[in-house]
Backbone as CSV, one residue per row, in Angstrom:
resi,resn,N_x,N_y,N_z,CA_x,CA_y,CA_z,C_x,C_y,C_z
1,UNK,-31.495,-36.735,32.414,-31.384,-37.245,31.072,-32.147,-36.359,30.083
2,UNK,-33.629,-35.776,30.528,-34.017,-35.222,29.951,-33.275,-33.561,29.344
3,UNK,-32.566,-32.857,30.555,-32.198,-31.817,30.222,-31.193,-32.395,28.980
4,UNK,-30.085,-32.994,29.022,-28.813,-33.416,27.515,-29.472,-33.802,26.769
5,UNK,-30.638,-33.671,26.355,-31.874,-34.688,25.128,-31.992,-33.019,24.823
6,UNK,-32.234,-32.049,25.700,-33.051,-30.440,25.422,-31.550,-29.850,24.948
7,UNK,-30.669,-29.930,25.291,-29.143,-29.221,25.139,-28.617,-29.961,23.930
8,UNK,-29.027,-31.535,23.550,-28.764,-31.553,22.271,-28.785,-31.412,20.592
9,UNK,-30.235,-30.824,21.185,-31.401,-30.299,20.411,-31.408,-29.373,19.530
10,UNK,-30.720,-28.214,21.006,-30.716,-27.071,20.802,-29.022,-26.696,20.061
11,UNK,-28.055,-27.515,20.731,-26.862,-27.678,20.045,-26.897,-28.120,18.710
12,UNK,-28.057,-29.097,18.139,-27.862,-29.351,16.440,-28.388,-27.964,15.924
13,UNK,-29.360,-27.256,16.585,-30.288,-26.607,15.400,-28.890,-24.637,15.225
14,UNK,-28.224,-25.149,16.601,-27.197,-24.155,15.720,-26.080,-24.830,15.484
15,UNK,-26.180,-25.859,15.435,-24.647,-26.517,14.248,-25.425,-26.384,12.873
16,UNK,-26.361,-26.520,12.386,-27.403,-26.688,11.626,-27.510,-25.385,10.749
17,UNK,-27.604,-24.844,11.652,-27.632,-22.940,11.265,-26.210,-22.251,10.735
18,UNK,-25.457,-22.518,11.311,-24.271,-22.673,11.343,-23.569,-22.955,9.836
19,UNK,-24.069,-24.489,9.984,-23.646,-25.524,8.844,-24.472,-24.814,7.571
20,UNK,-25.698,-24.480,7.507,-26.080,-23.209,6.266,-25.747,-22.003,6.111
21,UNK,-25.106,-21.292,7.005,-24.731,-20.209,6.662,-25.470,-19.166,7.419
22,UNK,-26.537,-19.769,8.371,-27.723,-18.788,7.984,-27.521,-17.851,9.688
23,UNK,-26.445,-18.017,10.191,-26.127,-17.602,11.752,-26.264,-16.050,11.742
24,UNK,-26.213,-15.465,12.736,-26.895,-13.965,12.933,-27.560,-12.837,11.944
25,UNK,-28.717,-13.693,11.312,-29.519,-12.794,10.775,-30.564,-12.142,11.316
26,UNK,-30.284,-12.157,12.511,-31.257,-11.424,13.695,-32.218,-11.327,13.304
27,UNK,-33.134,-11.875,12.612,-34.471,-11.859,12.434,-35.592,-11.428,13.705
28,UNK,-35.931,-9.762,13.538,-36.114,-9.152,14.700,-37.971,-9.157,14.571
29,UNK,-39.029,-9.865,13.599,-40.424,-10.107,13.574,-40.548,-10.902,12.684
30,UNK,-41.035,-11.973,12.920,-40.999,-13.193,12.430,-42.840,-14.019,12.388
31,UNK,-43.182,-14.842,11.818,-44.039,-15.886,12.010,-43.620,-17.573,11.966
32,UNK,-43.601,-18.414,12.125,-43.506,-19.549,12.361,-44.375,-20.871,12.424
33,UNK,-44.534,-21.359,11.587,-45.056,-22.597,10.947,-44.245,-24.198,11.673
34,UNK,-44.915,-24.990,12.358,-43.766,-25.784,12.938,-44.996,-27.433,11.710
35,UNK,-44.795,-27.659,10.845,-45.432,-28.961,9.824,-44.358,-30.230,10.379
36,UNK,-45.355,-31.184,11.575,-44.630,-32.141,11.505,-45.866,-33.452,11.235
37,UNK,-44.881,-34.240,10.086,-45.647,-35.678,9.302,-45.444,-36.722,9.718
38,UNK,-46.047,-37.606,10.036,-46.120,-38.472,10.550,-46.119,-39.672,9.931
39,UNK,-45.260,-40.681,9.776,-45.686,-41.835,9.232,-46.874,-42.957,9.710
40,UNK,-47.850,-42.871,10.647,-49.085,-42.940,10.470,-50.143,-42.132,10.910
41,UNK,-51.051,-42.292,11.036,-52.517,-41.583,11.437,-52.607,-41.546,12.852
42,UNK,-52.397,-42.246,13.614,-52.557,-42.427,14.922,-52.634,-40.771,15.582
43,UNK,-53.553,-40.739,16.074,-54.529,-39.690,16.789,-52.963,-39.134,17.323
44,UNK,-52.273,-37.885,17.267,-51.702,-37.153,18.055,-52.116,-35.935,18.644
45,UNK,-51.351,-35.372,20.131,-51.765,-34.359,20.367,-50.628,-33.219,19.850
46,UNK,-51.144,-32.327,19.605,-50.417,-30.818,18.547,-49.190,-29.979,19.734
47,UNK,-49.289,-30.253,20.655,-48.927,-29.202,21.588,-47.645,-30.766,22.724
48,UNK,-47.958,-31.705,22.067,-46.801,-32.823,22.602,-45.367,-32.669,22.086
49,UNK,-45.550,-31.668,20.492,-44.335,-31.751,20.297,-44.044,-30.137,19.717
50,UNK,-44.036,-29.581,20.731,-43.415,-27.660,20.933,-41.935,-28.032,20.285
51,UNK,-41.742,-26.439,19.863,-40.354,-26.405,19.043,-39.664,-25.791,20.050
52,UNK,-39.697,-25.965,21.660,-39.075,-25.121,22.668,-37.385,-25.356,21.773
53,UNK,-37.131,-26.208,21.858,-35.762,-26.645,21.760,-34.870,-26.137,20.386
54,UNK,-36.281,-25.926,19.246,-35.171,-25.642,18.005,-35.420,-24.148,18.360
55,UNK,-36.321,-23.575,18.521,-36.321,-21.931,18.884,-34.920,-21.582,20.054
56,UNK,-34.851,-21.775,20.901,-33.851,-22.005,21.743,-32.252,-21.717,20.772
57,UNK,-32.519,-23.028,19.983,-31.085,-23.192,19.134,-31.201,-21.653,18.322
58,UNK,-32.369,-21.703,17.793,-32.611,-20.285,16.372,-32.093,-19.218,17.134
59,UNK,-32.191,-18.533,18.318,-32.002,-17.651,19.302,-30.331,-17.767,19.543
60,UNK,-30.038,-19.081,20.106,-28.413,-18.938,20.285,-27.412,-18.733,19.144
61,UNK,-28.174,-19.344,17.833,-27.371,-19.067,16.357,-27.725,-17.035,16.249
62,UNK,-28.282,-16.999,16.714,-28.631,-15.578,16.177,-29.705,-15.256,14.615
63,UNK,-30.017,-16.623,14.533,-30.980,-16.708,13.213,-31.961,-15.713,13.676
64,UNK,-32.682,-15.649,14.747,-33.726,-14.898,14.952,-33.313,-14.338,16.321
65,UNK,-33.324,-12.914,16.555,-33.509,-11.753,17.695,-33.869,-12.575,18.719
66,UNK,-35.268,-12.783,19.301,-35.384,-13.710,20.430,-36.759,-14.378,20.025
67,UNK,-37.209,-15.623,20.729,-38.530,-15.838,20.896,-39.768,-15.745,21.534
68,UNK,-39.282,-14.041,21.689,-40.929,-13.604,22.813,-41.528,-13.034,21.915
69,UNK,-42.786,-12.697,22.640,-43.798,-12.202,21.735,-43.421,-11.079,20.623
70,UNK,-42.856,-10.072,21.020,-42.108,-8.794,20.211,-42.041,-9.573,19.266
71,UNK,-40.643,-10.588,18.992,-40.260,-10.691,17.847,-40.600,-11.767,17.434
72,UNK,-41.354,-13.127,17.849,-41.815,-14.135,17.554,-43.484,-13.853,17.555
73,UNK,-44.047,-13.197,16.437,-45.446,-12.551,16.149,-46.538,-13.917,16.093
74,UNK,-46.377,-14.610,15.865,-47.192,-16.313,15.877,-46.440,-17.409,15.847
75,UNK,-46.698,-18.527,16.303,-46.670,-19.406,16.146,-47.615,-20.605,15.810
76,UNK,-47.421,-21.093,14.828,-48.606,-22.239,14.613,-48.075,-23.874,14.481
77,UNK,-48.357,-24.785,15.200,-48.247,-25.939,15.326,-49.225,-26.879,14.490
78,UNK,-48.706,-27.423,13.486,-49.294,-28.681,12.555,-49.176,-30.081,12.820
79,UNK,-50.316,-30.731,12.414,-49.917,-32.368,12.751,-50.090,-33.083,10.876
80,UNK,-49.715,-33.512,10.322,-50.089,-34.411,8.816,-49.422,-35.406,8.609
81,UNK,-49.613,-36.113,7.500,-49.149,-37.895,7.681,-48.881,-37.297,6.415
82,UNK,-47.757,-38.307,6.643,-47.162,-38.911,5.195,-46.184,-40.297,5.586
83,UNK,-46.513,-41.332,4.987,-46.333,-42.512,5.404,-44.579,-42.480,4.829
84,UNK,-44.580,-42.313,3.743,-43.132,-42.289,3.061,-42.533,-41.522,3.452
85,UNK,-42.441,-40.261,3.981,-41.359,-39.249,4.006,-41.548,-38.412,5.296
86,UNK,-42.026,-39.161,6.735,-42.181,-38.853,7.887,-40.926,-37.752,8.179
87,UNK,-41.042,-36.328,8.712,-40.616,-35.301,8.705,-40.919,-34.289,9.245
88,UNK,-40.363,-33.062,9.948,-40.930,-31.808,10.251,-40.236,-30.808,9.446
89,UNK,-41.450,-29.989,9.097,-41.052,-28.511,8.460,-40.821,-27.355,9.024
90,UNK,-40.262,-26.261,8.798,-40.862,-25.029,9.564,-40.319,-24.067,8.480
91,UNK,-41.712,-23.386,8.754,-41.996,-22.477,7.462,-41.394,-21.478,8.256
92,UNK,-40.819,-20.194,7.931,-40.713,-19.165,8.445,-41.049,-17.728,7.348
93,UNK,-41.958,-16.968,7.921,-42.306,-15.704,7.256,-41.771,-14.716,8.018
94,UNK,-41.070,-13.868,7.497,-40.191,-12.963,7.560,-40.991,-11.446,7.347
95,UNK,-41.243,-10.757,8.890,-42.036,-9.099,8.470,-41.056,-8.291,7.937
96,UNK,-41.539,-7.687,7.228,-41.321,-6.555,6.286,-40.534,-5.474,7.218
97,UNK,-39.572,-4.952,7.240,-39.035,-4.148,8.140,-39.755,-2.452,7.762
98,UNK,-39.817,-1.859,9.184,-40.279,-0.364,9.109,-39.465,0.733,8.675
């Protein structure tokens, strides 16, 4: 059950990609911001909720080259509340090409 929960995941975030336009921009060095809010406070742990699954999708859309170290330069995982508008972000910074 768990794997079709990981395959559906990864199937929205390139229908998603897709659905913006934003499919093989091979984004070949990257940084990554994963801001997810919480509608309450309750003590979470940061590393319970990895973006294995939308990186996965970003990789099969071709949004980004791959997610190893080469081309995925950081990753940073956020936890913040917001009672009204419970949500995740992800920032993405884009390196400067050589």
């Amino acid at each position: 059950m768990m794997n079709a929960l990981k395959q559906r995941w990864k199937d929205f975030v390139v229908w998603f990609i897709k659905y913006k336009g934003y499919e093989n921009r091979n984004i070949s060095e990257c940084h990554m911001t994963f801001v997810s809010y919480f509608k309450t406070r309750i003590r979470k742990d940061v590393d319970n909720f990895s973006p294995k699954f939308i990186l996965d999708g970003l990789v099969e859309s071709g949004f980004i080259v791959d997610d190893d170290s080469q081309h995925l330069k950081s990753l940073t995982l956020m936890c913040e509340y917001d009672k009204q508008h419970p949500r995740t972000e992800i920032i993405i910074s884009v390196s400067r090409e050589r």
